[in-house]
N, CA, C and O atoms as CSV, one atom per row, in Angstrom:
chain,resi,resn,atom,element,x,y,z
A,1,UNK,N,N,-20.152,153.910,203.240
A,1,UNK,CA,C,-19.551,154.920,202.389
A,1,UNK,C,C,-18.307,154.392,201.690
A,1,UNK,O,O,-17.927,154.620,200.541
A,2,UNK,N,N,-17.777,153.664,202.600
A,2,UNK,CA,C,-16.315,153.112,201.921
A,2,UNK,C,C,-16.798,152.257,200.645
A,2,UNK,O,O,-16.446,152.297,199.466
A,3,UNK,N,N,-17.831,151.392,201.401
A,3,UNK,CA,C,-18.096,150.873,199.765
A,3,UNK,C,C,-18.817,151.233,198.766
A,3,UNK,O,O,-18.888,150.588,197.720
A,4,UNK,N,N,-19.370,152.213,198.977
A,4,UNK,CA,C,-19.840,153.138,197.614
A,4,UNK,C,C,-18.929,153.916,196.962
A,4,UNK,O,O,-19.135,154.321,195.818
A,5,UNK,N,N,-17.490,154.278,197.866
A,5,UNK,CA,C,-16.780,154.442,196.867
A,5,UNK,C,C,-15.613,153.497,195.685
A,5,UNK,O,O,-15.106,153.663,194.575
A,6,UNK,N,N,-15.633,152.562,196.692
A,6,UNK,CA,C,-15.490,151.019,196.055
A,6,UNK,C,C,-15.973,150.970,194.396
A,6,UNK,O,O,-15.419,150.911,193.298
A,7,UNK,N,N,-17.530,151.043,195.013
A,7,UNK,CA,C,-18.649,150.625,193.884
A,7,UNK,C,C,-18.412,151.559,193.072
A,7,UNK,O,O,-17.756,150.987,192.202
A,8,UNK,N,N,-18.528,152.823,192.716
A,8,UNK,CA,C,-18.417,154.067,192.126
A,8,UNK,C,C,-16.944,153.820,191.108
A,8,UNK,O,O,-16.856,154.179,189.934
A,9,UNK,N,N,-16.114,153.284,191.719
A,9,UNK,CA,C,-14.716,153.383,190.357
A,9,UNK,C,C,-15.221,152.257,189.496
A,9,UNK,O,O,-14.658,152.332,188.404
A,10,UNK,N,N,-16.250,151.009,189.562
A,10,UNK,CA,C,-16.455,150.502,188.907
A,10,UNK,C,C,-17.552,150.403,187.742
A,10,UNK,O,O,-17.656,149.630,186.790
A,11,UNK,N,N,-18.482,151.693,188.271
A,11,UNK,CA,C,-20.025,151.695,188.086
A,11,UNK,C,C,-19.972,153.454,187.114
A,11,UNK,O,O,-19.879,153.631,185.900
A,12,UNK,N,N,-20.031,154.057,187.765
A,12,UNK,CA,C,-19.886,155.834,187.295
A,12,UNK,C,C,-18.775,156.286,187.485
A,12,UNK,O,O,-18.044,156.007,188.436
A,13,UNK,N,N,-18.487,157.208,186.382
A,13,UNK,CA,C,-17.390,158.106,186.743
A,13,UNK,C,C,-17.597,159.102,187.844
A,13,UNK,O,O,-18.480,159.960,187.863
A,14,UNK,N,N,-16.924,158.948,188.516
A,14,UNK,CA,C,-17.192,159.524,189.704
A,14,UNK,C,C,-16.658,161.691,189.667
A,14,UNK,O,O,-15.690,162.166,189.073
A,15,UNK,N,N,-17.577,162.371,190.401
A,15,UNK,CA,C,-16.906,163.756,189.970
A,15,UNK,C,C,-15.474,163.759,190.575
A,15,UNK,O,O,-14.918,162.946,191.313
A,16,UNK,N,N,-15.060,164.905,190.041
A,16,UNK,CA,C,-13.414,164.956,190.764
A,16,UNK,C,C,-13.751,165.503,192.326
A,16,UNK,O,O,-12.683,165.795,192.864
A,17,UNK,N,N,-14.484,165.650,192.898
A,17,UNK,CA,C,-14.735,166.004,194.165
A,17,UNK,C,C,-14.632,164.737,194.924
A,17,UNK,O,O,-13.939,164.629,195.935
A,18,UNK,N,N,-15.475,163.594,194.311
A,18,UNK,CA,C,-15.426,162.424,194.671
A,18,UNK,C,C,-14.136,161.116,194.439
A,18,UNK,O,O,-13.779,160.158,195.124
A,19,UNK,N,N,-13.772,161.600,193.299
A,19,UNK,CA,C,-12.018,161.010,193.007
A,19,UNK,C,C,-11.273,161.556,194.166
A,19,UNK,O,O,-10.936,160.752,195.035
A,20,UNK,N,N,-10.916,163.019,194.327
A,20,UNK,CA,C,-10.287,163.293,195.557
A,20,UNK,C,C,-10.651,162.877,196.594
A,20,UNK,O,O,-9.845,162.349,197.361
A,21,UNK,N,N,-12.236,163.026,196.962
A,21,UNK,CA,C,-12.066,162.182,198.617
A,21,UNK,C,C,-11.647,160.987,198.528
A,21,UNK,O,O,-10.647,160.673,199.173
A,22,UNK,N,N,-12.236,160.139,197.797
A,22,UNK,CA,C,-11.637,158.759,197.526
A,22,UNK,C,C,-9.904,158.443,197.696
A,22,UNK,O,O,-9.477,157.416,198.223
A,23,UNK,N,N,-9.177,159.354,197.235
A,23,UNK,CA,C,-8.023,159.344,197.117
A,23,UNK,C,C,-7.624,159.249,198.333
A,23,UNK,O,O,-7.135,158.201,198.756
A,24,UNK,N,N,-7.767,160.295,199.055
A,24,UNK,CA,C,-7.273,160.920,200.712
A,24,UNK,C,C,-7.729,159.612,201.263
A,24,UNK,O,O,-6.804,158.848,201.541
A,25,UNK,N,N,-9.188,159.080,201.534
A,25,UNK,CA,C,-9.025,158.441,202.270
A,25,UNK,C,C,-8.790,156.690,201.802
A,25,UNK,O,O,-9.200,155.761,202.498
A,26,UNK,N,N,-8.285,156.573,200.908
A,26,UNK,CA,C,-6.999,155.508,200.460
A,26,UNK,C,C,-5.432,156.005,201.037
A,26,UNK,O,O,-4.699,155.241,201.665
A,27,UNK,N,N,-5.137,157.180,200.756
A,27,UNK,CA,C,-4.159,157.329,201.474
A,27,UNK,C,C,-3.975,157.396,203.146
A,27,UNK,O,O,-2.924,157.116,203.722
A,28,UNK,N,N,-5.194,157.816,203.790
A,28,UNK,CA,C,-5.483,157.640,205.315
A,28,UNK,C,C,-5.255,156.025,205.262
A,28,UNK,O,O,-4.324,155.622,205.959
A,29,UNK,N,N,-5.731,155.391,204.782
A,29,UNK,CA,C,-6.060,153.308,204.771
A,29,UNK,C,C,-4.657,153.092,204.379
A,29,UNK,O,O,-4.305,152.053,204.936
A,30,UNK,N,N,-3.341,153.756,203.435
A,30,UNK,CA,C,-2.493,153.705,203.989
A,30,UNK,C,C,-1.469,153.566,204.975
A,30,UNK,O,O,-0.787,152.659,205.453
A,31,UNK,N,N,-1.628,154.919,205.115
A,31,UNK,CA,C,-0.599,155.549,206.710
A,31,UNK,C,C,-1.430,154.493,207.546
A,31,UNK,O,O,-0.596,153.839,208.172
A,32,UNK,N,N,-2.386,154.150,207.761
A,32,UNK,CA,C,-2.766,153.261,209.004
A,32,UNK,C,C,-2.725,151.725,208.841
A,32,UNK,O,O,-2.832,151.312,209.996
A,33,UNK,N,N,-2.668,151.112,208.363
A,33,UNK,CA,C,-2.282,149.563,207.457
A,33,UNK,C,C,-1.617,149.056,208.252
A,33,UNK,O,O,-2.055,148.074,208.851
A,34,UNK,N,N,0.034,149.706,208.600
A,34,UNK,CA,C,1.116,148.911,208.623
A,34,UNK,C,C,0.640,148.901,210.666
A,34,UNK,O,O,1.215,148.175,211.477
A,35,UNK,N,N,-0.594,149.980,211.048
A,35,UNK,CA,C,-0.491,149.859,212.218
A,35,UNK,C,C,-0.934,149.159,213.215
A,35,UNK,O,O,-0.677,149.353,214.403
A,36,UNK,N,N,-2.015,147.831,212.481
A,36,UNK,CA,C,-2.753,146.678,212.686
A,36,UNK,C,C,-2.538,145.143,212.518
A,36,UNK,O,O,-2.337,145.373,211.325
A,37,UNK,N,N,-2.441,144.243,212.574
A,37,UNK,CA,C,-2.216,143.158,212.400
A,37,UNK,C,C,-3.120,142.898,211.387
A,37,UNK,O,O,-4.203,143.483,211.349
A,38,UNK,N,N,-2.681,141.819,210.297
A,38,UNK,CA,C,-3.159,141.978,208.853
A,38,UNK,C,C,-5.011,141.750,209.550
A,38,UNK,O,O,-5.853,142.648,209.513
A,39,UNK,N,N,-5.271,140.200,210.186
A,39,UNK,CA,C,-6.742,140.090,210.412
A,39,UNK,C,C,-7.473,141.061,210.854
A,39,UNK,O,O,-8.605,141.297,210.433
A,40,UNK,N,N,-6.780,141.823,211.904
A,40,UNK,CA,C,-7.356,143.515,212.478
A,40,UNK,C,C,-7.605,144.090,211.107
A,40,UNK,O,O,-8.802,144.144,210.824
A,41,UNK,N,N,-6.808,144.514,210.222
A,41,UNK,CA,C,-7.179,145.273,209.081
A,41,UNK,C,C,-8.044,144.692,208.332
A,41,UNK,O,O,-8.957,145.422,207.945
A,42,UNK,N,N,-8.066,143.310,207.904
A,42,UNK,CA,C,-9.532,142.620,207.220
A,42,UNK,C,C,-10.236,142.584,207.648
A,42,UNK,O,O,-11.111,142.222,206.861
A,43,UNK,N,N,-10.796,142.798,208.995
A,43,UNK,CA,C,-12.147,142.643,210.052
A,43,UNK,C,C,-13.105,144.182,209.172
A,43,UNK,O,O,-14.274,144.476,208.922
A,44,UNK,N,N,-11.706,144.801,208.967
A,44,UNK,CA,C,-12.389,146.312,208.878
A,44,UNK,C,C,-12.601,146.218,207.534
A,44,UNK,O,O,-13.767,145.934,207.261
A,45,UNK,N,N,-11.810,146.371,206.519
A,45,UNK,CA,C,-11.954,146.273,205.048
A,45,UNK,C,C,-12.637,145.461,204.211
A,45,UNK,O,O,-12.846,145.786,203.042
A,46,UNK,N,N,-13.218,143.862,204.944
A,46,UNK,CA,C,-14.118,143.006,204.620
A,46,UNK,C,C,-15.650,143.453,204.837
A,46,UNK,O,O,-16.639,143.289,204.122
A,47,UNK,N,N,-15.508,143.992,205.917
A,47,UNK,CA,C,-16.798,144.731,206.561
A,47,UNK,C,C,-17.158,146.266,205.514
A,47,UNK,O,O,-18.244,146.373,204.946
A,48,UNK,N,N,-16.104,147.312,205.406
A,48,UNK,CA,C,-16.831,148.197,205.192
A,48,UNK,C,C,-16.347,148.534,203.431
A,48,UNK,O,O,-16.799,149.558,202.919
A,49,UNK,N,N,-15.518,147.702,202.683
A,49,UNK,CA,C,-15.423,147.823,201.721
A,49,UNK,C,C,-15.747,146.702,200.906
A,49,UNK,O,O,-16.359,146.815,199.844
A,50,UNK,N,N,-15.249,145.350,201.501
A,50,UNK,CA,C,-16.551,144.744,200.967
A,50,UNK,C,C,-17.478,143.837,201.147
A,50,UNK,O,O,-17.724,142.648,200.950
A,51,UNK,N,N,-18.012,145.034,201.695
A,51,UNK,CA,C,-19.644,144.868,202.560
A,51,UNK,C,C,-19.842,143.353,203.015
A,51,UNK,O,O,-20.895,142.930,202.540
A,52,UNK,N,N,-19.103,142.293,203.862
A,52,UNK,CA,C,-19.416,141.183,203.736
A,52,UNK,C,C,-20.267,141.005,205.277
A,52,UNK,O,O,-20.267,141.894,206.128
A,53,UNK,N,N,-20.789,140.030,205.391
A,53,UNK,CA,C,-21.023,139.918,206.597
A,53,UNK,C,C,-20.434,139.375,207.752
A,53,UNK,O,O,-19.603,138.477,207.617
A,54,UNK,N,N,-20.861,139.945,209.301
A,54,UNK,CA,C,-19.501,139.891,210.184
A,54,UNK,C,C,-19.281,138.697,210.746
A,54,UNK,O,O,-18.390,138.335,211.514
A,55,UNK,N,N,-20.564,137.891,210.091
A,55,UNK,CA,C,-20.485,136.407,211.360
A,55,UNK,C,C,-19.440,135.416,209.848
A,55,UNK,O,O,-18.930,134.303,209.973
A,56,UNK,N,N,-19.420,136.099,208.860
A,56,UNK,CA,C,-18.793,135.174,207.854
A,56,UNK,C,C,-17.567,135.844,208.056
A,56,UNK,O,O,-16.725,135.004,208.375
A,57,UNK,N,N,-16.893,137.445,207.994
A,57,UNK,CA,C,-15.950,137.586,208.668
A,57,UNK,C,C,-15.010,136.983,209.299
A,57,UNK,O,O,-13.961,136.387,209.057
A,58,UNK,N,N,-15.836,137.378,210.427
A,58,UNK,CA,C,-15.337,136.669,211.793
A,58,UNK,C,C,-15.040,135.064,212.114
A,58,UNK,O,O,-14.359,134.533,212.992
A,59,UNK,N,N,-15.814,134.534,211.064
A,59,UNK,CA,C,-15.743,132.825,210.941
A,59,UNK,C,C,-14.324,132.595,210.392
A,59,UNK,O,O,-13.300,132.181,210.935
A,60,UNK,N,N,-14.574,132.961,209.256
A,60,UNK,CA,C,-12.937,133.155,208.339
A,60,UNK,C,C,-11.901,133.524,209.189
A,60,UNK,O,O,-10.885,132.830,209.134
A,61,UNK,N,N,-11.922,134.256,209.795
A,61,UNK,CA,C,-10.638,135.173,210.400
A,61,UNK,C,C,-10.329,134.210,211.838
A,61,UNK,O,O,-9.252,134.444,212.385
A,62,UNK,N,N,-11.329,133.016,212.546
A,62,UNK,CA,C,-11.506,132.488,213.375
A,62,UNK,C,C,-11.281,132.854,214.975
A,62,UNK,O,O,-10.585,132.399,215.883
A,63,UNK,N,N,-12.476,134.177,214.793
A,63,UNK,CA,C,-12.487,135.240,215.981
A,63,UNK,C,C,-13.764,135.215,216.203
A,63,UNK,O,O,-14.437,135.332,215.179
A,64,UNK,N,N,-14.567,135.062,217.557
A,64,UNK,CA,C,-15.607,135.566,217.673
A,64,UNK,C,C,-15.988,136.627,217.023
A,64,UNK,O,O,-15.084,137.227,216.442
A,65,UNK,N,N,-17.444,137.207,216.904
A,65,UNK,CA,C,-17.818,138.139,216.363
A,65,UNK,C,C,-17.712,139.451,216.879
A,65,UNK,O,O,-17.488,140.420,216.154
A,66,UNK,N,N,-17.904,139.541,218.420
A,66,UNK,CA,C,-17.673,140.070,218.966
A,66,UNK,C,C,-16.586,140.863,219.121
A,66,UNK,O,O,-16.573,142.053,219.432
A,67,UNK,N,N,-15.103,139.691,218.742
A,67,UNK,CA,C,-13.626,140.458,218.410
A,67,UNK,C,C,-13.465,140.836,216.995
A,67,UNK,O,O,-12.545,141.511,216.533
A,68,UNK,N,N,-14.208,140.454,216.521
A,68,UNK,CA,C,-13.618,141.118,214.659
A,68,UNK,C,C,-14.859,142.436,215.299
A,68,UNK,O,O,-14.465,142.583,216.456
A,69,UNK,N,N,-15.165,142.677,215.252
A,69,UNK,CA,C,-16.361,143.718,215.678
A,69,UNK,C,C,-15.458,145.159,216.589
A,69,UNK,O,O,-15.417,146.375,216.402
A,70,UNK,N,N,-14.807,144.174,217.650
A,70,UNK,CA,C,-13.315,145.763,218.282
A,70,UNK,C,C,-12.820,145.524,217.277
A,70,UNK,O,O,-13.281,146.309,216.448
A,71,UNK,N,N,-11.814,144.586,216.648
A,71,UNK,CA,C,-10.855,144.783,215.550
A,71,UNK,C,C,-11.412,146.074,214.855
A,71,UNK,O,O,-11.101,147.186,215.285
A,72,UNK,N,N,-12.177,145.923,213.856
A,72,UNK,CA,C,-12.480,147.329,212.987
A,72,UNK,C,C,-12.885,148.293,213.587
A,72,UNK,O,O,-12.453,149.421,213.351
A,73,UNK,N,N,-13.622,148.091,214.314
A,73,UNK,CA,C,-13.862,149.391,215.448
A,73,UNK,C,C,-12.565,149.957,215.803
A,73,UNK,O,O,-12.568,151.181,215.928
A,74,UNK,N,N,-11.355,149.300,216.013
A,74,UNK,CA,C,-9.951,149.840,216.644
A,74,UNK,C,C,-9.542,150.080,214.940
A,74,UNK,O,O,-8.323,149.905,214.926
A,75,UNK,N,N,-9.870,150.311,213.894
A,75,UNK,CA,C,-8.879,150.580,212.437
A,75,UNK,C,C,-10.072,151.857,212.693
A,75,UNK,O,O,-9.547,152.934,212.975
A,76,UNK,N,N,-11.598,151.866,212.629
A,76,UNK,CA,C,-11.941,152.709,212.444
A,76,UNK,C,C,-11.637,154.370,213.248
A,76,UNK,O,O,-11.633,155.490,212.736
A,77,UNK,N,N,-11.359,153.856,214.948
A,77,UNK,CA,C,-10.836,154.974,215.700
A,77,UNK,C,C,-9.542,155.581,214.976
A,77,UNK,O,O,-9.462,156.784,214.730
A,78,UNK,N,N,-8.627,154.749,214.682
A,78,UNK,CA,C,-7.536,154.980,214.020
A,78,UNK,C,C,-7.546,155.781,212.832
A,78,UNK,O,O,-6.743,156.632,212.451
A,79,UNK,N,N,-8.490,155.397,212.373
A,79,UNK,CA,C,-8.730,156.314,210.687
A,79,UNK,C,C,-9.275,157.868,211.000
A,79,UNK,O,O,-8.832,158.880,210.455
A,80,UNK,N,N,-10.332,157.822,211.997
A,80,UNK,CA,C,-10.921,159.527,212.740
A,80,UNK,C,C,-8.865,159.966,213.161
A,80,UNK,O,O,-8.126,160.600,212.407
A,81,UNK,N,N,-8.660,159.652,213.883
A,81,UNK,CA,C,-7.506,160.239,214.500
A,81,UNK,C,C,-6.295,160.663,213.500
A,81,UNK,O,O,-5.602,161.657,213.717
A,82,UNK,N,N,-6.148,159.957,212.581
A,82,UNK,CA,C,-5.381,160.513,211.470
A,82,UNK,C,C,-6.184,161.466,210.308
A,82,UNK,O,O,-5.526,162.434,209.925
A,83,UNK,N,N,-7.113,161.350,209.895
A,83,UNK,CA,C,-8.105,162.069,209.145
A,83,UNK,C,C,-8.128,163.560,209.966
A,83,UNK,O,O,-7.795,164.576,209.355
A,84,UNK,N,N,-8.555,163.622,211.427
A,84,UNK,CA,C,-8.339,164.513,212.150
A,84,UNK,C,C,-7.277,164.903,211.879
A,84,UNK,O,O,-7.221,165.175,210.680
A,85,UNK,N,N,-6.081,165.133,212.563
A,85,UNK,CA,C,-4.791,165.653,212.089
A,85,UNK,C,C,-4.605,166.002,210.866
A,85,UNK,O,O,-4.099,167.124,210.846
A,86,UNK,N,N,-4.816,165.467,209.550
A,86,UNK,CA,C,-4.728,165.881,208.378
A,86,UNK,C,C,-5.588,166.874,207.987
A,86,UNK,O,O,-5.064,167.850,207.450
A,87,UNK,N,N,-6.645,166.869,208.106
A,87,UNK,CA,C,-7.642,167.471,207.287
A,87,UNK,C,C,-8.839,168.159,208.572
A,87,UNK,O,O,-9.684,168.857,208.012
A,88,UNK,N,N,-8.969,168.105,209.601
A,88,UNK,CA,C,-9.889,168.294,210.688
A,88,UNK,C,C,-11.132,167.488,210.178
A,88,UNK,O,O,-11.301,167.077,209.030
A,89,UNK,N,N,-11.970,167.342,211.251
A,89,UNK,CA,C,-12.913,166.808,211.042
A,89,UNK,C,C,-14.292,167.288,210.310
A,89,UNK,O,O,-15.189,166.604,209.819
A,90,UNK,N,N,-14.119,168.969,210.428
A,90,UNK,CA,C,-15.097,169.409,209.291
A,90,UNK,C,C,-15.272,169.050,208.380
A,90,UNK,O,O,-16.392,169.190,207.887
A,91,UNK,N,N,-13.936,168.206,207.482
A,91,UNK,CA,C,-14.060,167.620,206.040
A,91,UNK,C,C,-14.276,166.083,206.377
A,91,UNK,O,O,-13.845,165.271,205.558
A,92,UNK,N,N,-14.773,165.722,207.276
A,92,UNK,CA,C,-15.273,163.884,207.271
A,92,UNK,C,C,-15.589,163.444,206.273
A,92,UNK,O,O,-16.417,164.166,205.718
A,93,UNK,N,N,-15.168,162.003,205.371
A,93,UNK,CA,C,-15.428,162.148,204.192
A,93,UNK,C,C,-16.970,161.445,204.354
A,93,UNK,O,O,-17.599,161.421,203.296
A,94,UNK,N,N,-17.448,161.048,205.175
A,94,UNK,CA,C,-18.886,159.698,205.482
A,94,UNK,C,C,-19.957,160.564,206.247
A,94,UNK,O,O,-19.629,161.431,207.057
A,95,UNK,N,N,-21.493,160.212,205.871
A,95,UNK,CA,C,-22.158,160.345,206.524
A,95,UNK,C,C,-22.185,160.805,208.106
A,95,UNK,O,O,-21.379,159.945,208.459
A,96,UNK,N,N,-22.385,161.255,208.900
A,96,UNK,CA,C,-22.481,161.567,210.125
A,96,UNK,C,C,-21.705,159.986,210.872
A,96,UNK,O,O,-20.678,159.828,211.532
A,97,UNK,N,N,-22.842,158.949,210.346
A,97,UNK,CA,C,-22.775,158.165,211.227
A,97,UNK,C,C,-22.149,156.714,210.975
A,97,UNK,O,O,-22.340,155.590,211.438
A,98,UNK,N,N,-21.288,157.300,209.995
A,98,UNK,CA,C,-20.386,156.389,208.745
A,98,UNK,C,C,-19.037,156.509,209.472
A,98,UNK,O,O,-19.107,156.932,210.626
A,99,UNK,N,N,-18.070,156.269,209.088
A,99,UNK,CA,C,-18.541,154.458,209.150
A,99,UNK,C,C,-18.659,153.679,210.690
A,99,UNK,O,O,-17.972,153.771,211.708
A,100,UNK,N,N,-19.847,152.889,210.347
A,100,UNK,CA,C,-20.814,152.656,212.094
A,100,UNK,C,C,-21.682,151.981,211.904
A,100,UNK,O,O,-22.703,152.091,212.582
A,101,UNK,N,N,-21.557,150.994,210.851
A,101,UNK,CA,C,-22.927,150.183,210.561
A,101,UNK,C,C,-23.352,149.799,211.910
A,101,UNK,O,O,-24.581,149.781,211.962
A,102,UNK,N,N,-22.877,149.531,212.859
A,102,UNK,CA,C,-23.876,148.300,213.860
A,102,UNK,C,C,-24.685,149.048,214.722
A,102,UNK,O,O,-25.450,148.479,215.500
C-alpha cells in the first residue's frame, strides 16, 4: 500500500481522499523517523515504499535477512501504535493485511 501510494503521486492524480491518507501517513513516517536508527528505518522504507527486495536490502544494509526483516517489522509496530492514538484503528489506511508482505 505504501507503495502504491508512492506510485500514485507519480502516475494518477490521486482523489483528495487519497491525497489525505497519503498525507497522514507521511506525517505518522514522520513523528516515527527520529525513533529508529537510520538502517532500522531503511529496512522498512526500502521494503515497503520501494518495493525492493529483502535479501538485496538486507545485503546493502549488511544485516542478515532475518534482522532487516525485525528492523521493519519494529517501524511497522511503531507506525500501528501511533496511527492508533491519532486516528484509531477504524481508519487503517492499508489493506487488512498491509503492511505484512511476508
Amino acid at each position: 500500500m505504501l507503495a502504491e501510494l508512492h506510485e500514485q503521486s507519480d502516475t494518477v492524480e490521486p482523489t483528495p481522499e487519497e491525497q489525505e491518507r497519503a498525507g497522514w501517513v507521511h506525517c505518522v513516517l514522520d513523528i516515527i523517523r527520529s525513533d529508529f536508527e537510520d538502517s532500522t528505518f531503511q529496512c522498512f522504507w526500502r521494503y515497503y515504499v520501494d518495493d525492493e527486495d529483502p535479501a538485496i536490502i538486507a545485503a546493502d544494509l549488511g544485516m542478515k535477512p532475518a534482522t532487516a526483516r525485525a528492523a521493519r517489522n519494529r517501524v511497522v509496530k511503531r507506525f500501528r501504535e501511533v496511527w492508533a492514538e491519532l486516528f484509531g484503528l477504524q481508519w487503517w489506511p492499508f489493506p487488512p493485511n498491509e503492511p505484512s508482505r511476508d
